[in-house]
C-alpha positions as CSV (number, residue, x, y, z in Angstrom):
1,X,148.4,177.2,54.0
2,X,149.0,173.5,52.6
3,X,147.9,172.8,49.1
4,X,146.2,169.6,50.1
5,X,142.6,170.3,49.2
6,X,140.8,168.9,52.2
7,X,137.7,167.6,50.9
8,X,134.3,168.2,52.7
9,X,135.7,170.5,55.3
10,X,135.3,174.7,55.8
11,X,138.8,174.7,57.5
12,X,142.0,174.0,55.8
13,X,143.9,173.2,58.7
14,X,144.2,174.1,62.6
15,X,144.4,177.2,63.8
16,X,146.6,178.2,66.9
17,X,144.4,178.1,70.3
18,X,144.2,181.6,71.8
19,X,144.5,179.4,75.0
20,X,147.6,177.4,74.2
21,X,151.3,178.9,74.5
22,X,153.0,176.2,72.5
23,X,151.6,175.5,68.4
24,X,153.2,173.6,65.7
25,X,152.7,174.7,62.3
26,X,152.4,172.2,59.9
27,X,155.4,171.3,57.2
28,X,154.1,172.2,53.9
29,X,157.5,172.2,52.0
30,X,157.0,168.7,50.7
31,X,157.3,168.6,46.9
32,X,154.4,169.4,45.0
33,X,154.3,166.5,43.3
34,X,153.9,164.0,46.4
35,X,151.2,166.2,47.6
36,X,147.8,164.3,47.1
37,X,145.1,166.9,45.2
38,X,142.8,166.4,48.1
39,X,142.3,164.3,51.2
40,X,139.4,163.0,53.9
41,X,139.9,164.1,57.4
42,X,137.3,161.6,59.3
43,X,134.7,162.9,62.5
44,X,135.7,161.8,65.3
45,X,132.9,161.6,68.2
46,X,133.6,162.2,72.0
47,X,131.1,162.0,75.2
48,X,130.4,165.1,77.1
49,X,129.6,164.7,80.4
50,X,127.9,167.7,81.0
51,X,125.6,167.5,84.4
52,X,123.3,170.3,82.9
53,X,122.2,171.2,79.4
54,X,120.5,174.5,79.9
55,X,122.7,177.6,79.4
56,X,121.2,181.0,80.7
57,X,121.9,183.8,78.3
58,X,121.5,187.5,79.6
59,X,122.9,189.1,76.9
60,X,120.6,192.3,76.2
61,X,120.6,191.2,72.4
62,X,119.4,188.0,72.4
63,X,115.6,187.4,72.2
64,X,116.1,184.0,74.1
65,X,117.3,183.9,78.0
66,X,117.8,179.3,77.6
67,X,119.7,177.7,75.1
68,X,120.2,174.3,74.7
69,X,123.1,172.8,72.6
70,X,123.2,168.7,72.5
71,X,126.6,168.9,70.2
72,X,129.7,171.1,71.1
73,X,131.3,171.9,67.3
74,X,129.3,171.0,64.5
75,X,130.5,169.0,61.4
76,X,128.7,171.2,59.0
77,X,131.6,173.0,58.6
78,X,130.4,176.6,57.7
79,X,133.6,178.8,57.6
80,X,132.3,182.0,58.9
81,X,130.6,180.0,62.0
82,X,130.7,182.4,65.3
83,X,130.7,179.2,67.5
84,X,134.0,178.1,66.5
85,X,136.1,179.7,69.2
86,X,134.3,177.8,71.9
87,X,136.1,174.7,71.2
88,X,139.3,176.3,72.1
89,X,138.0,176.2,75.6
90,X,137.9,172.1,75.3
91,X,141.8,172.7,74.2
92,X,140.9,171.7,70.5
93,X,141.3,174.0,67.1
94,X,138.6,176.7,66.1
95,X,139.8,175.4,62.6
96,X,139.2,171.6,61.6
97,X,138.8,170.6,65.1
98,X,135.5,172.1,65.3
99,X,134.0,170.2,62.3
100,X,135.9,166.9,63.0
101,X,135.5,166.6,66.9
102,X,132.4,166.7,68.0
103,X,131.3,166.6,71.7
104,X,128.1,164.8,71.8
105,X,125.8,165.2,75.3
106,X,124.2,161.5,75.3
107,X,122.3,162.6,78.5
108,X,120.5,165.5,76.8
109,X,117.2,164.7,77.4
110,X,117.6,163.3,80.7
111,X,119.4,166.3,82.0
112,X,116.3,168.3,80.8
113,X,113.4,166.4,82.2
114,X,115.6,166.7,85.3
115,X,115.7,170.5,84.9
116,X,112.2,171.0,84.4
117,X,111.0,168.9,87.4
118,X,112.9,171.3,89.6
119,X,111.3,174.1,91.6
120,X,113.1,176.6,90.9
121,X,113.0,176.4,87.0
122,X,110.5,178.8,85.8
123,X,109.3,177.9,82.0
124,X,110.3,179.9,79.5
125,X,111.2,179.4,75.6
126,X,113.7,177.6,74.8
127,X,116.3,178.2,71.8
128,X,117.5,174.9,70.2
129,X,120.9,175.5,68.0
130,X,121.8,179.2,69.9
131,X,125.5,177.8,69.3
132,X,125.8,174.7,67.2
133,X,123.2,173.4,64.5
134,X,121.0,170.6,66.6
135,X,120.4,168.9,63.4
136,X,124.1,168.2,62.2
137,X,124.8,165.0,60.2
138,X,125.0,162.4,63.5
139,X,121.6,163.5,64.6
140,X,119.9,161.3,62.0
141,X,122.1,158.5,63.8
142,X,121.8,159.4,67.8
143,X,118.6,161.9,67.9
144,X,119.1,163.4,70.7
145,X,117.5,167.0,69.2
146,X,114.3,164.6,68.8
147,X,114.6,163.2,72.4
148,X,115.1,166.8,73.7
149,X,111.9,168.0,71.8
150,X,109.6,164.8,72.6
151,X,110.7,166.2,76.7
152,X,109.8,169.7,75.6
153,X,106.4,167.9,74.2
154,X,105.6,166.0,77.6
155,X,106.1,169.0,79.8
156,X,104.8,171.4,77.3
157,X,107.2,174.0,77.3
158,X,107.6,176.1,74.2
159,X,110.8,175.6,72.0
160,X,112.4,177.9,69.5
161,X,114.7,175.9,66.9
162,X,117.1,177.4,64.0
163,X,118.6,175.6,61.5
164,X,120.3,174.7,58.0
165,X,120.0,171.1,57.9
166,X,116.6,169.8,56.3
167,X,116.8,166.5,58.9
168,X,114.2,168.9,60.7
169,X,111.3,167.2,58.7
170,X,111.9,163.8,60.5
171,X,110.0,165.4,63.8
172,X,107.3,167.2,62.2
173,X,105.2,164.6,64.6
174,X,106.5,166.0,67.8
175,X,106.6,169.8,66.0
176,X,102.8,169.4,65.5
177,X,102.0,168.5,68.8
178,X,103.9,171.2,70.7
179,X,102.5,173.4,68.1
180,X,99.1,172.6,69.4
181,X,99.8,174.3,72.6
182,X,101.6,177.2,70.7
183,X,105.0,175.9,72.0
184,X,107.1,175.7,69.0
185,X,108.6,178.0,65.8
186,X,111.3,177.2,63.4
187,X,114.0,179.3,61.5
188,X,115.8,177.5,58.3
189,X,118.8,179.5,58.2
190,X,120.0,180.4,54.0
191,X,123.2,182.4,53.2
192,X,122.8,182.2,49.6
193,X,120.8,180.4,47.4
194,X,124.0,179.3,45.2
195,X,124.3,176.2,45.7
196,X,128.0,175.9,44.3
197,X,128.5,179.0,47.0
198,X,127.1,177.1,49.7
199,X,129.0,173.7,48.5
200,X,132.2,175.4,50.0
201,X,130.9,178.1,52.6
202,X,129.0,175.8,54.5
203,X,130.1,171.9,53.3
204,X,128.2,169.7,55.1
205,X,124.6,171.8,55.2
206,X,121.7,170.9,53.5
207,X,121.1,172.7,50.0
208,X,119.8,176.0,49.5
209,X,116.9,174.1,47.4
210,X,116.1,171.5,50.1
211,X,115.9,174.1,52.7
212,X,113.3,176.0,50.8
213,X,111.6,172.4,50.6
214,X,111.7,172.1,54.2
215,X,110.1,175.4,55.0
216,X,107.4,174.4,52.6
217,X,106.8,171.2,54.2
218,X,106.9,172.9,58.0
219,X,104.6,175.5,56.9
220,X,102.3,172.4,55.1
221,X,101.6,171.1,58.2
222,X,100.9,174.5,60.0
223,X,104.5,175.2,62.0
224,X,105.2,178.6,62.1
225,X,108.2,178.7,59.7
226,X,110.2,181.9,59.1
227,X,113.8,182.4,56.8
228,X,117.1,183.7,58.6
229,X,119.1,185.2,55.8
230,X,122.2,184.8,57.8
231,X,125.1,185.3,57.7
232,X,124.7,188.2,55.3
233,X,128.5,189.2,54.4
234,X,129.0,192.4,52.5
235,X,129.9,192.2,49.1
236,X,129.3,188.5,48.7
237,X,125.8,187.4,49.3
238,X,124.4,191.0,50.8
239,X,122.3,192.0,46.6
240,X,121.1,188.1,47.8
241,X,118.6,189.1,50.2
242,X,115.6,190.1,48.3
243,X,115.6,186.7,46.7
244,X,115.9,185.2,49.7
245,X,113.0,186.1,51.0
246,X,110.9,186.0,47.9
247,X,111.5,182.6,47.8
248,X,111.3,181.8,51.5
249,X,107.8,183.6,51.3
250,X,106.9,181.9,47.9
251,X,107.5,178.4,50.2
252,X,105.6,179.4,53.1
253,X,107.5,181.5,55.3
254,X,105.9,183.6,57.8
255,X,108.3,186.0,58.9
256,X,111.9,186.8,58.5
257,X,115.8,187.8,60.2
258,X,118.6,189.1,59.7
259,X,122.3,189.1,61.3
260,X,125.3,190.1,60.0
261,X,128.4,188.7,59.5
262,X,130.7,188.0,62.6
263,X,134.5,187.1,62.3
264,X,135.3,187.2,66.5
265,X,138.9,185.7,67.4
266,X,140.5,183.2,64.7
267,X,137.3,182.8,62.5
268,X,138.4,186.5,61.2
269,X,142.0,184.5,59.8
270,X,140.2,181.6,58.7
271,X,137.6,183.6,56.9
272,X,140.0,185.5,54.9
273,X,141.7,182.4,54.0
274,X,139.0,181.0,52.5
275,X,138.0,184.4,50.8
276,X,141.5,184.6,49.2
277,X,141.3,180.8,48.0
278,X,138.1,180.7,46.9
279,X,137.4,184.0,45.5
280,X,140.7,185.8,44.8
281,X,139.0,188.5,42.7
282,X,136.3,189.7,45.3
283,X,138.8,189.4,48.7
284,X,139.4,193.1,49.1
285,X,136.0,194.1,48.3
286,X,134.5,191.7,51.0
287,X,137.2,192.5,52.9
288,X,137.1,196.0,52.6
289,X,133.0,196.1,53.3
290,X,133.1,194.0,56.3
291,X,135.7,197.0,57.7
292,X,133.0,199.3,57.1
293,X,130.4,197.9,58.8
294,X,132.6,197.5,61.8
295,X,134.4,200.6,62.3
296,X,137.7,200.0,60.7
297,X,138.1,196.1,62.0
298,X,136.4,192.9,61.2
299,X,134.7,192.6,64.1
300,X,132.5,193.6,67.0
301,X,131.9,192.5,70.3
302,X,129.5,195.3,71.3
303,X,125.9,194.0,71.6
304,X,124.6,196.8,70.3
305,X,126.1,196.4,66.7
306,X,127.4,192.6,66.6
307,X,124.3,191.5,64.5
308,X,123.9,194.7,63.0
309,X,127.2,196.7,62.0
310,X,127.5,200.0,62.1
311,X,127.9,202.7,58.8
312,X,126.4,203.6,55.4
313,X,126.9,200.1,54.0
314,X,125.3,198.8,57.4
315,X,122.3,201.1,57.0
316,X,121.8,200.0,53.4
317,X,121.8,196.0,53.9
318,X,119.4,197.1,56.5
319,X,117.2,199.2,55.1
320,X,117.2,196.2,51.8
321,X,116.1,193.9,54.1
322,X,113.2,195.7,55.7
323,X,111.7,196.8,52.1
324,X,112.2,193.0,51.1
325,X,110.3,192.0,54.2
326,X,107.5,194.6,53.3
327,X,107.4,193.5,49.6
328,X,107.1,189.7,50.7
329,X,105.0,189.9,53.1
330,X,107.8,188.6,56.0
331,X,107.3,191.8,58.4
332,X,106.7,189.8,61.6
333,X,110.4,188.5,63.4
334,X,109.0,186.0,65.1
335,X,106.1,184.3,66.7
336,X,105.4,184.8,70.3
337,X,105.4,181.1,72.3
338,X,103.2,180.9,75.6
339,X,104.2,179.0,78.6
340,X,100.3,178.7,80.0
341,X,100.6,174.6,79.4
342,X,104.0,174.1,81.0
343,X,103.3,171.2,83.4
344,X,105.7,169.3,85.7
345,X,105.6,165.4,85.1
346,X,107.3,164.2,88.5
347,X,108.5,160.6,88.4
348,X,106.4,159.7,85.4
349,X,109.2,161.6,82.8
350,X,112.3,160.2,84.3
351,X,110.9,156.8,84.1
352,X,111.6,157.1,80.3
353,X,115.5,157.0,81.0
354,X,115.5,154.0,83.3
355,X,115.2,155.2,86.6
């Protein structure tokens, strides 16, 4: 790994495509005194031209069969972030790649109002942010979560969102409305509530502080709001849950999840690099825990014990989450959405994008 700090990012550097037969690594044998103490890598944004934006999910795990995802990577740059291996399919990184190039799907909202006037879609909830955060930094700029909710609004059909980034408030209008016709819930995501923890797991996220601000405001104005203590990782941020959800609960959360951490393909080696730079003196703990919750590896791909893990250590974080949930009054996992308003708009929505 290069001693250039890169400032602002999870990922040091770029790690080899599972896809790719040919990777350079990078030269790091330059002097130590010509190496700058940290550097900026910038975003760089690139059009997807996607000709559909729902994706079907029938994974038996999943509480959600649509996902939508306007943003393919997400510049938030959360280490341990699942997602990351899906960029290797676009020939890009899991590593800085995936916080630095961004796909954006200009057409979002157009390709959904198209969706939903079609016969054969049959309305069901659907699960903003099931891969990358919808409400990364360049959503304040092109708002393409907000157009996709204001489409879920005029064809009432119920929307789930998840999320660490406090932008969310902006479209407590729209929330409020779809929340009218029971149509939307929220989950703000928290790892940790330290906030020099969170300054380098997940760079580019809201604070832990404002996202306790931001369930209060949700739950202010009446949107069922609930906490996702996720990812919890074993023997870093696990003793964290019970605070978690006391303050989620003292804020206004209504109910509460859990998943735990997942290190599938390269995240696994980029995770570990991190661990060891970051926090030297805890690496074989973690290390060591996340093993036993996954049956000697650091991963599973089963869907019967990818959120959960498996083992004593497993069974604990489990069993501490459901007494918190009882103590805190955050027993309910989720609100149930209705489709009952779900009306089709033909002509009249696709007006809206010019045609």
């Amino acid at each position: 790994m290069s001693s250039i700090k890169i400032k602002g990012r999870g990922a040091q550097s770029n790690y080899k495509n599972r896809f790719e037969r040919l990777h350079i690594e990078p030269d790091d044998s330059q002097p130590e005194n010509e190496i700058e103490p940290e550097r900026k890598i910038p975003t760089i944004f690139l059009k997807d031209e996607s000709k559909s934006i729902i994706a079907r999910n029938d994974s038996e795990d999943l509480f959600f069969n649509y996902s939508i995802n306007p943003y393919r990577g997400c510049e938030h740059g959360c280490i341990y972030c699942y997602a990351r291996p899906s960029h290797e399919y676009l020939g890009f990184s899991a590593g800085l790649d995936f916080e630095s190039k961004i796909m954006i799907k200009p057409k979002a909202p157009e390709l959904l109002a198209k969706e939903f006037e079609k016969k054969s879609y049959k309305p069901d909830v659907l699960m903003l942010s099931g891969n990358t955060d919808c409400y990364q930094p360049i959503e304040r700029t092109l708002k393409l979560t907000r157009g996709l909710l204001q489409v879920c609004l005029d064809y009432r059909n119920p929307v789930a969102i998840i999320t660490k980034n406090s932008l969310i408030e902006r479209d407590l209008d729209i929330l409020s409305e779809l929340n009218d016709y029971n149509s939307t819930s929220v989950m703000i995501s928290i790892t940790s509530l330290d906030e020099n923890l969170i300054r380098i797991l997940e760079p580019r996220t809201s604070t832990p502080s404002k996202r306790l601000r931001t369930i209060e405001t949700l739950s202010k104005h009446k949107i069922p709001v609930g906490v996702m203590a996720a990812p919890v990782i074993p023997g870093l941020t696990d003793e964290e849950i019970p605070n978690i959800l006391k303050a989620a609960s003292e804020h206004g959360a209504a109910f509460a999840g859990r998943i735990m951490l997942r290190l599938p393909y390269s995240v696994k080696d980029m995770f570990i690099d991190w661990l060891k730079r970051e926090y030297p003196e805890r690496a074989k703990k973690v290390i060591n825990r996340i093993k036993e919750i996954r049956g000697g590896k650091l991963n599973h791909s089963e869907p019967a014990l990818r959120f959960t893990g498996e083992g004593t250590i497993a069974e604990s974080i489990h069993n501490l989450f459901k007494l918190s949930c009882r103590q805190y009054g955050l027993e309910k996992s989720n609100i149930n959405l209705t489709t009952a308003h779900f009306r089709r708009k033909a002509g009249n929505q696709l007006n809206m994008f010019g045609e």
